[in-house]
Structures are given as structure tokens and as C-alpha cells.
N, C-alpha and C positions, 0 to 999 in steps of 0.2 A: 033569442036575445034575453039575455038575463039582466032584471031589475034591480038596484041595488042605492039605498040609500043612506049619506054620507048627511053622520049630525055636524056642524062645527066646530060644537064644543066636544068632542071627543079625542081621547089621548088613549097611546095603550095598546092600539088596535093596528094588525099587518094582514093585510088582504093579502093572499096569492093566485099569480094568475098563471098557466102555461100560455105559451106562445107558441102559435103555430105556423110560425113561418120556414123555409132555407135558412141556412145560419149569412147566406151571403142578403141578405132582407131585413134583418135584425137590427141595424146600427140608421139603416134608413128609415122603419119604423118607429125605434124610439129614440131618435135622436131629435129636439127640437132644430126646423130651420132655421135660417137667419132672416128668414120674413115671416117668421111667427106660425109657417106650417108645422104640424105635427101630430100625426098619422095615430102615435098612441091615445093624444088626447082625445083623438075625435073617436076613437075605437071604443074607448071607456065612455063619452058623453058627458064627459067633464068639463065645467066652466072653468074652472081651477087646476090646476095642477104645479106643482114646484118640484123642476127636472132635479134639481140638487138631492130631492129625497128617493125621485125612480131610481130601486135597484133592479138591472137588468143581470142576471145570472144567468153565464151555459154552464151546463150542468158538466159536459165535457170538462171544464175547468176545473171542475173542482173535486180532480181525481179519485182516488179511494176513499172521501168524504161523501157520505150520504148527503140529497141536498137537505136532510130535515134534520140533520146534525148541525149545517150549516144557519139552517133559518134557528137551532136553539142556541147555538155560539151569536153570532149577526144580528139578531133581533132578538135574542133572549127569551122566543115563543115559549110556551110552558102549556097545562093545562090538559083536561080531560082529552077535547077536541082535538088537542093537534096530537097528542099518544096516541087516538084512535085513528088518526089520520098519515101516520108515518108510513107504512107500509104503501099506500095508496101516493102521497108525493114521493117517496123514494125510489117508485117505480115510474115517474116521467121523465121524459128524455127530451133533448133540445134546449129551448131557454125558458125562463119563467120573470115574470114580471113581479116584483114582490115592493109595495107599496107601503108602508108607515101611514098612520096619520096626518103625520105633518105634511107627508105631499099633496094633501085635497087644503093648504093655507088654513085652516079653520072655519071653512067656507061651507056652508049646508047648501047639499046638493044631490041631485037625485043621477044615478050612471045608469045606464042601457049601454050594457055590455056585448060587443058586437064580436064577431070572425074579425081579426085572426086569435082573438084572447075569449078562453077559457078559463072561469071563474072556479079555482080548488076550493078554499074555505078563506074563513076570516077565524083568526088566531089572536088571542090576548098577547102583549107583552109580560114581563115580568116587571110588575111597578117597585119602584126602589123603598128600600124600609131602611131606618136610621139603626148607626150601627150600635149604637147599646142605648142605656132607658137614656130613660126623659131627664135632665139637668134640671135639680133643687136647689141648688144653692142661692143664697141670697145675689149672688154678684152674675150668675146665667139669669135672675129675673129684669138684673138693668136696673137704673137710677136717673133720674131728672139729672140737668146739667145747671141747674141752678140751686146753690150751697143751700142746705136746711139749715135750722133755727140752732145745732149744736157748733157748727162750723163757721156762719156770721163774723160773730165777734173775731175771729181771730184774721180773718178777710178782711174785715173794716179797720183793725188797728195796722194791719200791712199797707192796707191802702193809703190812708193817714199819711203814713210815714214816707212812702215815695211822693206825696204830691208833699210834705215840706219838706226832702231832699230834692225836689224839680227847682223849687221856689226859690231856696239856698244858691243853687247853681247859679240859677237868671240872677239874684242881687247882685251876686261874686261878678259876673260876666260884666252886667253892669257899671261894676265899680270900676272894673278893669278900664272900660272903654272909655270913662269919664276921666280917668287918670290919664290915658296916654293919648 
């Protein structure tokens, strides 16, 4: 049984697992029930898990693609660890369970890794970087939405002037209604 502990605050990170089961066994172990059984969670030891993020891969599927071509397109793996470890996922057959972050909620938690999943490594994502430098411009640092001391004057004599064209209006209306 292999130990393995999951921080909350962690992003970035894809675990892979093989699966050792018949391919006709696969859809009923990780597929959650409708009464909240589910066979993968208990197998990991996980309090947490969010099925949205389980990706279950047969490797059959995914024909002349190696699956560690597959996990660097899908999860954008990268990194010394998963080079050195290419050869070794490329060579397992059947399904494998490959995990995100995001499927442990953000949730710290400790997994005892049971039969039928087999723990390969844990792989960095490729975290995203901005696509050119840092914006200087006066107008990328933003501005208050309340007019400064150069703009004032010129906001207070508009001002002015629609509240005695409001006042105008309401006399005129006035007169009108006294007249007829």
C-alpha cells in the first residue's frame, strides 16, 4: 500500500496511476454510483474527490499516440521527471487513472493507495506565463473614478448648468399648467 499525501493548497500537480483491472471492470470502478458508492475513491483513500476532474484513459484508445505524448498535449506534463519517466509510462498497457489537482477539491489529505491502482509518479504541469512583458503605461496602472483637482471645475460648471436647465423646465411646466 502506498502512502501519499495531498496539500490543499496545491496546483500544477497530475498523479498517475495504472489500473489494474479487465477493461469490462473499469467503467464500474470508476465510475461514481448513484448512491455515492465509488470503488476508485475508496481505493485511493480519499475523503475528497471531484469525478469531473478523474481522467480515466485506455491506452488502446489512443492508438499510435504514446500515452506520455498524450499526458504532455492533455495536461501539458513537462519536466526532468516525467523525460526520465517516458519510456517506463509508455510501456503500460490497459488503463491508467491520471488525476489533476483539482480532483482532491483543495482538500489536505492523506491517500493509502490500495490494489487495483498502481502509483507511476507525480508530474508538474506547465504553469502558464504572460505572453509579453509587464504593461507601463500610465493608463495599464488605472485611475480612481473620482475626477482630480484638474477636471473639477469643469464637472461643477456642467453640473450647474443642467440643474438650472431642470429648474427652467419645472417653471415652463408650471406656467403651463396654471394657464390651462
Amino acid at each position: 500500500m502506498t502512502k501519499m499525501h495531498i496539500n490543499g493548497s496545491e496546483s500544477d500537480v497530475v498523479r498517475l496511476f495504472h489500473l489494474d483491472l479487465p477493461p469490462e471492470a473499469v467503467e464500474r470502478f470508476t465510475t461514481q454510483a448513484g448512491t455515492g458508492e465509488w470503488p476508485l475513491q475508496y481505493a485511493l483513500g480519499a475523503r475528497q474527490l471531484r469525478s469531473a476532474f478523474v481522467d480515466v484513459v485506455s491506452i488502446r484508445d489512443l492508438g499510435e499516440m504514446p500515452l506520455s505524448r498524450y499526458l504532455a498535449e492533455a495536461h501539458q506534463l513537462t519536466g526532468d521527471a516525467f523525460a526520465q519517466m517516458r519510456p517506463r509510462i509508455d510501456a503500460l498497457k490497459g488503463h491508467v487513472v491520471i488525476l489533476p489537482s483539482q480532483a482532491f477539491d483543495h482538500v489536505t489529505q492523506d491517500l493509502s493507495i490500495a490494489t487495483p491502482l498502481r502509483w507511476i509518479g507525480t508530474f508538474s504541469e506547465v504553469k502558464a506565463s504572460p505572453r509579453g512583458p509587464a504593461l507601463r503605461s500610465a493608463s495599464a496602472r488605472g485611475r480612481t473614478s473620482r475626477p482630480g483637482p484638474e477636471t473639477a471645475p469643469r464637472h461643477r460648471g456642467l453640473t450647474y448648468l443642467l440643474i438650472g436647465l431642470g429648474v427652467l423646465a419645472l417653471l415652463l411646466l408650471a406656467a403651463l399648467f396654471r394657464a390651462g
